[in-house]
Backbone bond lengths (Angstrom), bond angles and torsions (degrees), N, CA, C in turn:
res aa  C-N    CA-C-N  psi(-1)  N-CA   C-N-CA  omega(-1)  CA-C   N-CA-C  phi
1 X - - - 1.464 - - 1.518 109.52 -
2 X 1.371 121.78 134.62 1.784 117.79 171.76 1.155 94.96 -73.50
3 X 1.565 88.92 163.83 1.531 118.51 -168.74 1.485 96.95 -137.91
4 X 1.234 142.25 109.03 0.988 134.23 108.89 1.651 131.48 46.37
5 X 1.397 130.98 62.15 1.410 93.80 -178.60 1.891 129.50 -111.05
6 X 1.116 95.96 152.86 1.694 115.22 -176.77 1.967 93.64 66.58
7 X 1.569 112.44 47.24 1.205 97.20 -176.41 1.288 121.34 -74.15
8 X 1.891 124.56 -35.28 1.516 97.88 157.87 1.197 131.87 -40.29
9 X 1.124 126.56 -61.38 1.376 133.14 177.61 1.820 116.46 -39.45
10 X 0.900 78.69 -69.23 2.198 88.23 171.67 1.480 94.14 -47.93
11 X 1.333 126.56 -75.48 1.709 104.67 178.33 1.794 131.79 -61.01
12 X 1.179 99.69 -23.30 1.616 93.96 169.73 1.597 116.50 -80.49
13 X 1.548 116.02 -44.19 1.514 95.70 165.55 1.281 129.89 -73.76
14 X 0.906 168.26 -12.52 1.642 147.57 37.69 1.575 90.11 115.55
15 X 1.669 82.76 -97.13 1.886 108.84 169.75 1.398 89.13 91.21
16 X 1.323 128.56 76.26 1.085 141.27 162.03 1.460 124.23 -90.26
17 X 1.463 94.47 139.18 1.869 88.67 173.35 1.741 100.19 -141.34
18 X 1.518 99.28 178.16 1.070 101.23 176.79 1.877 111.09 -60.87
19 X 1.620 105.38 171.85 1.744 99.30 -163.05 1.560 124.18 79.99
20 X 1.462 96.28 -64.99 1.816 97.58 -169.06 1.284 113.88 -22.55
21 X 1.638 104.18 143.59 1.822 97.84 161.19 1.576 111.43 -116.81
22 X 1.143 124.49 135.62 1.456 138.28 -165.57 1.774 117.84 -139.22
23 X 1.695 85.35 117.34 1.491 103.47 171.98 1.594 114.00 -63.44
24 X 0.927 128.76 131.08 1.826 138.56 171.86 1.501 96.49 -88.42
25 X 0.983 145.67 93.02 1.611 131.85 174.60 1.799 101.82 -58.07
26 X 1.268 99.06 -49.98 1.402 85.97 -162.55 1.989 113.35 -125.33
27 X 1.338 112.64 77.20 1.127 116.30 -159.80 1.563 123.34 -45.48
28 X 1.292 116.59 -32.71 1.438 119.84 -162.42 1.220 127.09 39.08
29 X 1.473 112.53 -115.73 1.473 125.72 177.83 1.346 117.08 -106.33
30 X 1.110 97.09 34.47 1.546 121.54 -174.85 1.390 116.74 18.94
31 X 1.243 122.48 70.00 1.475 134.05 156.55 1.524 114.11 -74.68
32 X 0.949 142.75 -64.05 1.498 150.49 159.79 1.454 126.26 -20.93
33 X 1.897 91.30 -48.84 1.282 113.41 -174.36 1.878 103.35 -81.43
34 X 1.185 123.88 -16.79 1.432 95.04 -178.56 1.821 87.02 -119.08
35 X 0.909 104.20 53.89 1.625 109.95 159.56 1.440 110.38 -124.17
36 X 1.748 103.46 -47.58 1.882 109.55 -165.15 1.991 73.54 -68.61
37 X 1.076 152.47 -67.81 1.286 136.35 -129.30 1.477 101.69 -78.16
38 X 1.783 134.06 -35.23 1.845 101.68 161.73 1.513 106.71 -31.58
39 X 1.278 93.05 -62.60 2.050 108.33 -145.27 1.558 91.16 -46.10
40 X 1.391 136.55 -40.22 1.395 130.97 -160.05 1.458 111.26 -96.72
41 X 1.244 130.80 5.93 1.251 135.99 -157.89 1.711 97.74 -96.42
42 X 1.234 120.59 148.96 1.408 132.56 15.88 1.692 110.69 -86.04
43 X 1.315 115.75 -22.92 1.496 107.47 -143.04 2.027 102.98 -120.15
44 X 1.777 89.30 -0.13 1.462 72.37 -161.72 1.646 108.12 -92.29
45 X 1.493 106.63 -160.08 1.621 107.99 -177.35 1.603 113.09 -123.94
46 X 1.532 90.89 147.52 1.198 93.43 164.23 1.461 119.61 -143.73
47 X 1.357 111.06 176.51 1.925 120.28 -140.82 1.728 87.39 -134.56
48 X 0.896 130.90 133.57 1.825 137.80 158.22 1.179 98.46 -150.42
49 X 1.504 90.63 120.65 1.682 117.14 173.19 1.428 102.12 -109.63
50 X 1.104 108.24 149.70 1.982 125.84 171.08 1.404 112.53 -162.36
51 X 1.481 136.87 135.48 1.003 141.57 162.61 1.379 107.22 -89.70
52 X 1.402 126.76 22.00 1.488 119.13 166.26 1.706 102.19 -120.98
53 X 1.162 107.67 124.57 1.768 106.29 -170.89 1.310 112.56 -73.88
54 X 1.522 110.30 -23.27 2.083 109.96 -177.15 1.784 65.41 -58.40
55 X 1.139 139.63 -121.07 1.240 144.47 -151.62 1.484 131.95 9.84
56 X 1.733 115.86 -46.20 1.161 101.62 166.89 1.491 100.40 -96.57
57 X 0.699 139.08 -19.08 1.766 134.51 165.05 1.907 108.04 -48.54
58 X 1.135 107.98 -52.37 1.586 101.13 161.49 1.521 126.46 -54.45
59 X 1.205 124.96 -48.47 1.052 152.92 -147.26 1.960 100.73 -93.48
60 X 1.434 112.30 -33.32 1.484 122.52 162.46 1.807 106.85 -79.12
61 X 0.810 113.67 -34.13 1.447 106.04 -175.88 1.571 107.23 -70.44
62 X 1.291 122.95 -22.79 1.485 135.16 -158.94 1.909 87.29 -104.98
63 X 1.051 130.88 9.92 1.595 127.58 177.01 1.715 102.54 -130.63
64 X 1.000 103.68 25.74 1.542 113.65 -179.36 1.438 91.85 -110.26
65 X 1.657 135.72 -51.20 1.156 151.34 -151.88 1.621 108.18 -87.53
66 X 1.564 111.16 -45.21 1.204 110.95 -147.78 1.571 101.19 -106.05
67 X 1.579 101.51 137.89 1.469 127.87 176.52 1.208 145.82 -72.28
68 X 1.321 84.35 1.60 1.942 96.35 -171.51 1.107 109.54 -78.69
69 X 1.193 151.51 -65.12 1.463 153.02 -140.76 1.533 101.98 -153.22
70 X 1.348 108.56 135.63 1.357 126.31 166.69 1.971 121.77 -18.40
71 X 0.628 145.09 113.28 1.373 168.33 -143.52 1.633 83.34 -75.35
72 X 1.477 137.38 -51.89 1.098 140.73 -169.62 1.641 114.45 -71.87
73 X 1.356 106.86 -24.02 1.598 107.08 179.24 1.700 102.87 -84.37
74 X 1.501 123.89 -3.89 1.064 108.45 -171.76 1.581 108.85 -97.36
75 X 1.514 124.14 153.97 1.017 93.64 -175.11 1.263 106.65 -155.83
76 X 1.633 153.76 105.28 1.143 150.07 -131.23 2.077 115.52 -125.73
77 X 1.455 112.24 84.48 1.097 96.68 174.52 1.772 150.25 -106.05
78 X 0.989 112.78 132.95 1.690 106.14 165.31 1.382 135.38 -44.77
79 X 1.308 103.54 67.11 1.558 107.87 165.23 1.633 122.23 -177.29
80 X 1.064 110.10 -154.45 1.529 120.64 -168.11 1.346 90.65 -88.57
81 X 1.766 92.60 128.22 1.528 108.31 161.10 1.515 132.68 -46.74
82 X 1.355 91.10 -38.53 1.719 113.39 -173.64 1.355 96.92 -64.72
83 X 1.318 149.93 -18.99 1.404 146.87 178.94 1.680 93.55 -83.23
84 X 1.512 130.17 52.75 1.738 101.60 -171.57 1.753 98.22 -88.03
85 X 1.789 115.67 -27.65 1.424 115.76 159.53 1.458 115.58 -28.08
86 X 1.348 113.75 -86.38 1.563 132.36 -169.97 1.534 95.94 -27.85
87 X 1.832 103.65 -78.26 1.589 112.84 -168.46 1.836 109.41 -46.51
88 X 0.785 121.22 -58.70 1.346 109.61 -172.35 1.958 119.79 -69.05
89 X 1.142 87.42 -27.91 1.871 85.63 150.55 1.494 134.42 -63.95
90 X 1.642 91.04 -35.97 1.661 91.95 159.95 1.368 123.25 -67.98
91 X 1.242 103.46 -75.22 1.494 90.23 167.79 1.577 161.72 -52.44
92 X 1.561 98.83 5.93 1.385 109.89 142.30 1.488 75.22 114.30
93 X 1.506 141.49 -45.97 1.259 141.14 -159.66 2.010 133.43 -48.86
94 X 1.082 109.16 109.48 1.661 112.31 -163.96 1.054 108.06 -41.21
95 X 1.591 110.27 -68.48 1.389 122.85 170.42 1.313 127.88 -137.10
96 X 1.281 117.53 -150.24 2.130 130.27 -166.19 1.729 77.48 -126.84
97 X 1.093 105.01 129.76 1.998 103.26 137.46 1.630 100.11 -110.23
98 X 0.998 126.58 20.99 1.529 119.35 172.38 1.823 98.44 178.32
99 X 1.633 77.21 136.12 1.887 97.42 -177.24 1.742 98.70 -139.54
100 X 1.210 117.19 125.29 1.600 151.23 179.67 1.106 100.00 -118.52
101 X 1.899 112.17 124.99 1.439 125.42 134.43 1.238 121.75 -144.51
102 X 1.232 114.47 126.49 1.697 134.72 -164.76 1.856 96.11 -108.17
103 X 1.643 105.21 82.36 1.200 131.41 -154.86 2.058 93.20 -74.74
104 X 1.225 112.77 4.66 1.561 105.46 -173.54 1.621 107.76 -113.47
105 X 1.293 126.65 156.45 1.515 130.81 -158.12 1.763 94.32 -82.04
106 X 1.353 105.48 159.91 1.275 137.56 -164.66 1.827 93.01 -87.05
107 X 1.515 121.86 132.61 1.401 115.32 138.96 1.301 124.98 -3.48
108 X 0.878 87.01 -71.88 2.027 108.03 -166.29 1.123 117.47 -76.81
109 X 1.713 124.13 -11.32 1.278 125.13 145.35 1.488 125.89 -78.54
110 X 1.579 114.97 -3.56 1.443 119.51 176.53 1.347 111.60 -68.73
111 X 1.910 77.59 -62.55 1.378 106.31 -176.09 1.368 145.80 -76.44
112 X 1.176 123.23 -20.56 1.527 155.83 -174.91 1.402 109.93 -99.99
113 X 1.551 128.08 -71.17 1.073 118.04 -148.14 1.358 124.94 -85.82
114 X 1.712 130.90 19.38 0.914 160.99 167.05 1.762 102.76 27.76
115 X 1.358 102.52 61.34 1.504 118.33 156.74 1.559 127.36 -120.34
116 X 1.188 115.40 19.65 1.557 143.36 176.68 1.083 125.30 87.61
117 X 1.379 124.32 3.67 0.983 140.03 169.50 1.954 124.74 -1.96
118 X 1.333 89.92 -56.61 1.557 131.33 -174.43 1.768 117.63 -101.01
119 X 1.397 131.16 126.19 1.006 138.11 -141.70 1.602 103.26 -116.97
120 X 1.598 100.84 -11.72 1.646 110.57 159.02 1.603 137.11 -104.40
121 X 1.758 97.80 37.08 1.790 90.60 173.47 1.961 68.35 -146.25
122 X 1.183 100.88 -159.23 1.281 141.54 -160.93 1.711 108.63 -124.07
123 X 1.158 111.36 90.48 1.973 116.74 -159.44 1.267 109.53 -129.25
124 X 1.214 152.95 157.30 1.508 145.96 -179.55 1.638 85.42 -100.87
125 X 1.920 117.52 126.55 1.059 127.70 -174.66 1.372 117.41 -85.46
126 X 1.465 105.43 105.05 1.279 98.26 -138.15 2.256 77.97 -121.07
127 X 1.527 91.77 -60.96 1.943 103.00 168.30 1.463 103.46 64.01
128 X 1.485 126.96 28.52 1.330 109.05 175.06 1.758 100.47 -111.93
129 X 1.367 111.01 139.74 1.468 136.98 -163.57 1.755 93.13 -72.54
130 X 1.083 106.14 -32.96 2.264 121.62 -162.94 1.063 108.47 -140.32
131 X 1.263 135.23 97.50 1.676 149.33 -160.68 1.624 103.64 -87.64
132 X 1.400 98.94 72.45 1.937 124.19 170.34 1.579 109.26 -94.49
133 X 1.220 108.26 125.66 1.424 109.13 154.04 1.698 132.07 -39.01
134 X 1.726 85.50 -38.98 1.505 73.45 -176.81 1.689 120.51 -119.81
135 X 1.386 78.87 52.00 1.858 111.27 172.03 1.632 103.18 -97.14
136 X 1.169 139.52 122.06 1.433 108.98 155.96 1.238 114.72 -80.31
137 X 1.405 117.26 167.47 1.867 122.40 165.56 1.424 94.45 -85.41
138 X 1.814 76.85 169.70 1.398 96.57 168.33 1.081 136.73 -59.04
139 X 1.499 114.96 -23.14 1.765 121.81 -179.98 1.337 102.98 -74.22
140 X 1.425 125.80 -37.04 1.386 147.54 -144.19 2.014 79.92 -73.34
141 X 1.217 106.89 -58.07 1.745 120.15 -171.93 1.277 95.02 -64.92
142 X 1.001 145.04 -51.50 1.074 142.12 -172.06 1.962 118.38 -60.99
143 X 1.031 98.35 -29.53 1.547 129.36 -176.90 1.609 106.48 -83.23
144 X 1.062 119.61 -32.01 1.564 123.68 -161.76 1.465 99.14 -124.09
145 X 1.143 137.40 -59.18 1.763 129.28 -158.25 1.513 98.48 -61.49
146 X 1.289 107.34 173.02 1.533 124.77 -169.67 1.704 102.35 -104.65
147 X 1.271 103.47 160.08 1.892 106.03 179.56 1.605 98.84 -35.23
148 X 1.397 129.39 -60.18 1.471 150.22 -135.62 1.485 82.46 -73.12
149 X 1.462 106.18 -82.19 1.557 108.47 -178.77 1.500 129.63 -5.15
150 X 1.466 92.78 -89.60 1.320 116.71 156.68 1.454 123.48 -10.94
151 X 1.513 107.81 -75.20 1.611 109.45 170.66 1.348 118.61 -56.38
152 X 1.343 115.21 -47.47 1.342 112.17 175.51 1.740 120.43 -46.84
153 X 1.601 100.58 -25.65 1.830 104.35 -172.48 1.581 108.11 -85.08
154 X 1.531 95.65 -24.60 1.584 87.79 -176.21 2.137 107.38 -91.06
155 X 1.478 102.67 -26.17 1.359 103.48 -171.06 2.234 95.38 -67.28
156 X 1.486 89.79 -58.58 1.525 98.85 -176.10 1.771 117.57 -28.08
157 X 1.976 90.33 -60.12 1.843 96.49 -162.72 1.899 101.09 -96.71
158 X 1.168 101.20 -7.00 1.201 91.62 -165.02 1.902 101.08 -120.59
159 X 0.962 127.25 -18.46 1.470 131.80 -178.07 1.499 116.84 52.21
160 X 1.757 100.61 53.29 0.833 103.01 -144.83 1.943 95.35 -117.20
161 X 1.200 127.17 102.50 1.571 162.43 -135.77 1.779 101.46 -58.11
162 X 1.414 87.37 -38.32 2.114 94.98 -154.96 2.170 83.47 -114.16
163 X 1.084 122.75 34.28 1.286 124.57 -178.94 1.681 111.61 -79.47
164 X 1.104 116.47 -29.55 1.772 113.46 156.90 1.516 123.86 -48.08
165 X 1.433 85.80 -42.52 1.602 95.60 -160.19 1.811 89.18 -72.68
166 X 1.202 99.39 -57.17 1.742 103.62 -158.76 1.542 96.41 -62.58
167 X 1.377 128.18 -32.17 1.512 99.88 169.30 1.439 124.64 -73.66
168 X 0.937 130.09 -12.04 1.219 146.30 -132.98 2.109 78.42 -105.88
169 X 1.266 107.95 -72.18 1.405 122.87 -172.53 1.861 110.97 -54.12
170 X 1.852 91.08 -24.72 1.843 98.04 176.37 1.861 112.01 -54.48
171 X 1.427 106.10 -60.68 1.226 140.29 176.63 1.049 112.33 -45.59
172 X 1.176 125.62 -30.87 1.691 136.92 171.52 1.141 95.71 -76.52
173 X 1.536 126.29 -86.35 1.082 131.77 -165.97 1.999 115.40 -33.44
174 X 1.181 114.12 -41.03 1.111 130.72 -170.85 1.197 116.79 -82.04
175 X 1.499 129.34 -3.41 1.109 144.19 133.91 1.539 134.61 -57.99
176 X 1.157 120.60 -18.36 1.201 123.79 169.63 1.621 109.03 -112.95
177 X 1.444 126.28 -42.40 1.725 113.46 147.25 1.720 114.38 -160.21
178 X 1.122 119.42 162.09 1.361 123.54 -158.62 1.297 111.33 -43.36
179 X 1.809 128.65 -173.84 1.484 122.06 -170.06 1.599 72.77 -136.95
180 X 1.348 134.93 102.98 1.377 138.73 169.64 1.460 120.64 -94.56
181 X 1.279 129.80 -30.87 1.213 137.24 -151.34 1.636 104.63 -129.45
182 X 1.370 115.88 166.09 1.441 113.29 -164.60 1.869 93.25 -95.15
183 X 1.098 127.47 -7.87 1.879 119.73 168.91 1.310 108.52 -73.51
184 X 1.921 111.92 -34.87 1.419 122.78 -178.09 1.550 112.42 -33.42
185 X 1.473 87.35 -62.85 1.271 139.04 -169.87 1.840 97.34 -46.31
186 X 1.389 114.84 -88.37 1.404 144.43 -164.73 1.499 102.47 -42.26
187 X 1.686 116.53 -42.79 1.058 131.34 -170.64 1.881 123.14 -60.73
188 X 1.625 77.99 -54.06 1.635 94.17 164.65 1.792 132.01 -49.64
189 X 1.486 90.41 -39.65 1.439 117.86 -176.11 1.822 114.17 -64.70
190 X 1.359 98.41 -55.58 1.398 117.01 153.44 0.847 128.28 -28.39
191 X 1.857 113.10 -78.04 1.589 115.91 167.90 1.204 119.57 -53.90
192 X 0.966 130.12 -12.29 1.574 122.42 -179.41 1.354 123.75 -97.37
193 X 1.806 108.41 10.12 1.167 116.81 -179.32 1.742 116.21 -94.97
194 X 1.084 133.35 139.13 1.592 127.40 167.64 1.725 90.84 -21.26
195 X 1.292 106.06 165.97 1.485 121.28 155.37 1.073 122.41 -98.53
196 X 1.350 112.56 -11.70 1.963 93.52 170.35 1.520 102.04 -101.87
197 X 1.775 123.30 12.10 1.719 105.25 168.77 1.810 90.02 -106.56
198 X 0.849 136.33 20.00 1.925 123.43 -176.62 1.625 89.59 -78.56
199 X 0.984 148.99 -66.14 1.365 120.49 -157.79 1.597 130.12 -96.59
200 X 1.593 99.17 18.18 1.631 105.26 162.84 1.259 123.73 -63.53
201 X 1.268 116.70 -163.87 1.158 123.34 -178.67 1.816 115.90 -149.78
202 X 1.333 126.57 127.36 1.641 107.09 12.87 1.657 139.69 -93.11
203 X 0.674 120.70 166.18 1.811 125.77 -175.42 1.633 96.82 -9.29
204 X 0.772 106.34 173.35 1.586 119.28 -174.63 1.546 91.89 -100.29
205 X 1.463 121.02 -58.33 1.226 123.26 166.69 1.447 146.13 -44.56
206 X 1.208 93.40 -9.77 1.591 98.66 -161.07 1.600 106.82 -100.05
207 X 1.376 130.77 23.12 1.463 154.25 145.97 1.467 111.48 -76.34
208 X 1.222 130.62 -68.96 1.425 148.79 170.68 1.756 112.35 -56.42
209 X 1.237 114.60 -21.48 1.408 124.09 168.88 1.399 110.53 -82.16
210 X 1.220 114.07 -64.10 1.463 119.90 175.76 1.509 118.64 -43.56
211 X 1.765 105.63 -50.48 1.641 101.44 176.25 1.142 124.22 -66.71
212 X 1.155 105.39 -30.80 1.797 111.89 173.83 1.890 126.07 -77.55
213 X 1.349 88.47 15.17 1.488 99.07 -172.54 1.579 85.01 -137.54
214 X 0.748 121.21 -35.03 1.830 111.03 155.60 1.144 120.28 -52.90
215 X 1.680 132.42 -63.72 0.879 116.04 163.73 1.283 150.99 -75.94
216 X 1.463 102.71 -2.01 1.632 100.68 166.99 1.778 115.90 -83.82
217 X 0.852 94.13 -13.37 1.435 100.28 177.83 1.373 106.45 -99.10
218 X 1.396 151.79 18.86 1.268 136.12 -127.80 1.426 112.83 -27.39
219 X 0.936 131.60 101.07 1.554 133.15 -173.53 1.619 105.86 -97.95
220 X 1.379 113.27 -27.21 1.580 93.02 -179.62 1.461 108.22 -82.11
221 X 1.376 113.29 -12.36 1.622 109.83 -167.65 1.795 100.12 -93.70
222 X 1.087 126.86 -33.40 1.396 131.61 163.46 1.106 118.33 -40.65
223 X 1.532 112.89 -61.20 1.911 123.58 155.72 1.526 122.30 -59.90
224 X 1.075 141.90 -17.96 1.467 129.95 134.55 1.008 149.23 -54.02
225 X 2.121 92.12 -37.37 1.529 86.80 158.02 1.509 127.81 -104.67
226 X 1.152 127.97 15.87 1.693 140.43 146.94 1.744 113.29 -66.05
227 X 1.254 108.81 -33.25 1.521 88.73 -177.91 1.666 140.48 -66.71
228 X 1.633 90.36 -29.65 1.525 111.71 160.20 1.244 98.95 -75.87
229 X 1.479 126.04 -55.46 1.601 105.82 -162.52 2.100 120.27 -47.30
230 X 1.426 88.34 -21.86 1.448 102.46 -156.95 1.541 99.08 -77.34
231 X 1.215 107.94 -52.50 1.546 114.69 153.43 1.258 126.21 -23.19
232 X 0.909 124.51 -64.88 1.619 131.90 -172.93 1.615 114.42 -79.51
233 X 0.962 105.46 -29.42 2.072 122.22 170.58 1.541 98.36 -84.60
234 X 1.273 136.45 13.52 1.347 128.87 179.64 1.106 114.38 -127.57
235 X 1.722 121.71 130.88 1.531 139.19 -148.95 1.537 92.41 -77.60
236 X 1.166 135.92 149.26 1.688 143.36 171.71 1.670 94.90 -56.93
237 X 1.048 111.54 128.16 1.413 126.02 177.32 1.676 116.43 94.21
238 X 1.738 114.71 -18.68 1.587 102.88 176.33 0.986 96.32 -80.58
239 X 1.541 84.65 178.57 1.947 114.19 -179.38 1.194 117.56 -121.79
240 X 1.429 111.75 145.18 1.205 128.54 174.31 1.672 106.57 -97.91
241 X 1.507 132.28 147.62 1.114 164.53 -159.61 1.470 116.32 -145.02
242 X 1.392 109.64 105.36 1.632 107.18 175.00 1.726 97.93 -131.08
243 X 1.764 119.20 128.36 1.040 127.44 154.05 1.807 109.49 -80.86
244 X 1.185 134.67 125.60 1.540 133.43 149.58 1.791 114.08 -114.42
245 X 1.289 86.31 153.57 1.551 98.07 -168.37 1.672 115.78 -121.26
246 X 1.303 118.37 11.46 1.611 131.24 173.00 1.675 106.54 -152.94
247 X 1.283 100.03 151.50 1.597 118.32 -175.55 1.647 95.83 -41.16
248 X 1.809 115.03 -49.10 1.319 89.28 -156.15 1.788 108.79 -83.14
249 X 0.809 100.86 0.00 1.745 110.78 -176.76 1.773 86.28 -52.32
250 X 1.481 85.38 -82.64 1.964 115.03 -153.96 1.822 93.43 -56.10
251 X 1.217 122.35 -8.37 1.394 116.50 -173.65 1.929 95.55 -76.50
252 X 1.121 111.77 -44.40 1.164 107.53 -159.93 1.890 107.11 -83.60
253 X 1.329 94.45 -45.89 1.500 110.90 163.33 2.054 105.27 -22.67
254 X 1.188 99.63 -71.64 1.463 114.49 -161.43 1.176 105.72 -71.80
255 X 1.819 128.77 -27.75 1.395 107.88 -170.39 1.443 103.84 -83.68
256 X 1.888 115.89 -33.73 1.429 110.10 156.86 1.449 133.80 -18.07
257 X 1.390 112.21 -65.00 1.458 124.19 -167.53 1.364 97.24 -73.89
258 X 1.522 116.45 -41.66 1.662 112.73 -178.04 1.728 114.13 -49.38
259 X 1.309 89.10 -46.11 1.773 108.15 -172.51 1.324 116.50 -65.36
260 X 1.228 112.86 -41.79 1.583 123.86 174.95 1.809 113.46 -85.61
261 X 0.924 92.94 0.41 1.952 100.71 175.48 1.870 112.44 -110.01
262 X 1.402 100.86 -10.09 1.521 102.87 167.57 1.634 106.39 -82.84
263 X 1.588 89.14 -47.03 1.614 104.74 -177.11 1.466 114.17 -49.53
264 X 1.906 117.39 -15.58 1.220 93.32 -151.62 1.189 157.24 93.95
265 X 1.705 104.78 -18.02 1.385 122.63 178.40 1.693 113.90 -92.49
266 X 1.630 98.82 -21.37 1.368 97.26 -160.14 1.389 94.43 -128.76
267 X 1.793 126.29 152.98 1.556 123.11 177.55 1.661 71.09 -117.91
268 X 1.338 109.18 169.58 1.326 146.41 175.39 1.020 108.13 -129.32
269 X 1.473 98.22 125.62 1.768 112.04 -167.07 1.107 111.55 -111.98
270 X 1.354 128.73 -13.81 1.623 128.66 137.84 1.353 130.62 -115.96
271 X 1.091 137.43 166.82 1.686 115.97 -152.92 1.747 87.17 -117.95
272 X 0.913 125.34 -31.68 1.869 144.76 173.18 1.225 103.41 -94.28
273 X 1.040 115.36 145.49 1.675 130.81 171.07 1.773 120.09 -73.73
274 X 0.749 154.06 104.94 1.134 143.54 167.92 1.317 138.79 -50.62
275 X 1.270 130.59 101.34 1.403 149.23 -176.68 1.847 127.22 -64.26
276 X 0.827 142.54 156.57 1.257 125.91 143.71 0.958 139.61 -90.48
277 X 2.220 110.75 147.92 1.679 87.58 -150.28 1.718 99.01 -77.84
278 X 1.232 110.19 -171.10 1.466 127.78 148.98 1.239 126.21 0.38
279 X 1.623 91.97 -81.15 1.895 102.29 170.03 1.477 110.98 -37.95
280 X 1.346 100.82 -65.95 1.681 112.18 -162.85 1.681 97.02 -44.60
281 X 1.600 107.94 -63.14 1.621 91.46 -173.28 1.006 137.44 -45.65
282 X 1.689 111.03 -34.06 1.714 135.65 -172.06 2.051 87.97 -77.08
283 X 0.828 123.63 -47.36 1.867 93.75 164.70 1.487 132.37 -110.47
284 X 1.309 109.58 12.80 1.503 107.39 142.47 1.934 109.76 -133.91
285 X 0.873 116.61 111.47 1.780 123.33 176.16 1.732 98.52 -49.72
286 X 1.591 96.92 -59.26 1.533 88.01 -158.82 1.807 116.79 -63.96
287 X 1.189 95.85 7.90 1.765 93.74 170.09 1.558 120.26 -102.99
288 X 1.782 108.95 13.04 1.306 115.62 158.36 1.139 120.10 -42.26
289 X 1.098 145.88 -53.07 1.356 154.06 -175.70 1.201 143.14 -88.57
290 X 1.135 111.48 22.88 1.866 143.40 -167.97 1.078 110.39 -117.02
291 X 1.667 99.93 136.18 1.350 123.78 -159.88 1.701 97.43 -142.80
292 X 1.442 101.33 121.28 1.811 109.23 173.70 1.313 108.68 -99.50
293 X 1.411 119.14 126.33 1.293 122.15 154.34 1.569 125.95 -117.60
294 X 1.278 99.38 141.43 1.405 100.68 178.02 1.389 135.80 -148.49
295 X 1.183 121.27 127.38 1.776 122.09 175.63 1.331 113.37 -146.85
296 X 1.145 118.33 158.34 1.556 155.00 -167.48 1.474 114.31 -108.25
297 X 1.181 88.96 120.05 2.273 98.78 172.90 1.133 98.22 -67.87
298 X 1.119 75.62 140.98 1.449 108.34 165.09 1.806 117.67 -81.34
C-alpha cells in the first residue's frame, strides 16, 4: 500500500485554508490529495495531475465517496505536470495559492503496474509513466543506444560508478538475444558488479533502474520545466512544495529556490530540507530518501 511521505509536514507547510485552490503536480495514489481537500473544503479547489491513468481512474472512484467539497471543484488530470500553465488556463482558474509535487513513484507503480518498474519480479521493461507510441521503452533503449550512450544514461541519471562495465556487458549480452524483462535487466547489472559488493545494499540494480526510468520519462527536464511554470501560476504569498528523492532531483530543486530567493521572487520557508524522522523510515523504507522543500512568492 503507498504511504504518503512527510505528509504532516507537506500539509502543514502548505498553509492551507478553507477556499484555497491547489495544483497536485503529481497525484499518484492520492495521499496528499485527500488531505489538501479537508483543509480546503467547503468551497475550495483542487487540481491532480498524473501521467499514469490507473491514477486518475483511482483517484475518480475516491470523488464519488468523498464529502468535502463539491464534486465540481475537484478535478483530476491526464498529463504532464510541466503543462501547470496550459492546465490552469483551461480550466478557467486565476491562480494556485498552493502547488505540490512529490517528484518520486507511487507504491502501486512499483508494485502494480507491471511495466518493470521494479528489479524484484519478472516485468516486460517497459518504465514508461504515459503509454505513447512515441515514447520508447526501456528495452526499446536498451536495444538501440550505443556502449557510450548507455553509460552516459546510467552514469548521467543514475551516478551510477561501474556504468562502463554494465554497458559494455549490455551489448554483449544483446548480441546473443534481446534484454526484455526487468530480471534480464537486474541480472546483467549484477554481473557486472565486483563480487564482494553483489549482495549489499542497496541492490546493485537500483542505480541503472532509476536512470533508465529517468530517462524515459525525461523526468529531470519535466522538473525544470515545472519549476518556473509553477512560479508564475502561483498567487503572491502561496507556496510551492517539492518532495525529491535523488541528488539529482533535490540538486535542481534547491538551486531554483536559491536562485529565485536572491531574485526576490521566492522567500524560503525552511532553510534545510526536511527529512523523515526514524519512525517514518522504520515503517515506510522507501521514504529514506526524501527531501521537502519549500518557499513562498513573494
Amino acid at each position: 500500500m503507498h504511504v504518503p511521505v512527510l505528509l504532516k509536514d507537506v500539509i502543514s507547510y502548505l498553509n492551507l485554508r478553507a477556499g484555497s485552490v491547489v495544483f497536485d503536480a503529481t497525484l499518484g495514489a492520492g495521499g496528499y490529495a485527500k488531505e489538501i481537500i479537508k483543509k480546503i473544503a467547503p468551497n475550495g479547489i483542487y487540481v491532480g495531475v498524473d501521467w499514469d491513468k490507473e491514477a486518475i481512474a483511482r483517484f475518480k472512484e475516491y470523488t464519488q465517496t468523498q464529502q468535502y467539497i463539491p464534486k465540481r471543484n475537484l478535478f483530476s488530470i491526464n498529463d504532464n505536470y510541466a503543462q501547470i500553465g496550459e492546465l490552469r488556463t483551461k480550466l478557467g482558474v486565476p491562480y494556485f495559492d498552493a502547488v505540490v509535487a512529490d517528484i518520486g513513484m507511487s507504491s502501486d507503480q512499483i508494485e502494480k503496474s507491471g511495466r518493470g518498474f521494479s528489479f524484484i519480479r519478472n516485468e516486460p521493461l517497459d518504465m514508461r509513466f504515459h503509454i505513447d507510441e512515441k515514447i520508447p521503452t526501456a528495452a526499446q533503449i536498451l536495444s538501440a543506444k550505443t556502449e557510450k550512450e548507455l553509460a552516459d544514461i546510467f552514469y548521467k541519471f543514475g551516478e551510477e560508478k561501474f556504468s562502463r562495465r554494465i554497458a559494455k556487458n549490455i551489448v554483449e549480452r544483446r548480441k546473443v538475444k534481446p534484454i526484455l524483462t526487468s530480471l534480464d535487466l537486474a541480472s546483467i547489472v549484477v554481473g557486472s558488479y565486483p563480487e564482494r559488493l553483489r549482495g549489499r545494499k542497496p541492490h546493485p540494480a537500483t542505480k541503472v533502474f532509476q536512470a533508465l526510468r529517468i530517462y524515459v520519462n525525461s523526468e529531470l527536464k519535466n522538473l525544470e520545466t515545472f519549476l518556473p511554470e509553477a512560479l508564475k501560476n502561483l498567487a503572491s504569498g502561496g507556496r510551492l512544495a517539492v518532495l525529491s528523492y535523488h541528488s539529482l532531483e533535490d540538486r535542481i530543486v534547491k538551486n531554483f529556490f536559491r536562485d529565485k530567493s536572491k531574485q526576490r521572487e521566492l522567500k524560503l520557508i525552511i532553510k534545510k530540507p526536511v527529512t523523515p524522522s526514524y519512525e517514518e523510515v522504520m515503517l515506510n523504507p522507501r521514504s529514506r530518501s526524501a527531501k521537502l522543500r519549500v518557499a513562498e512568492k513573494i
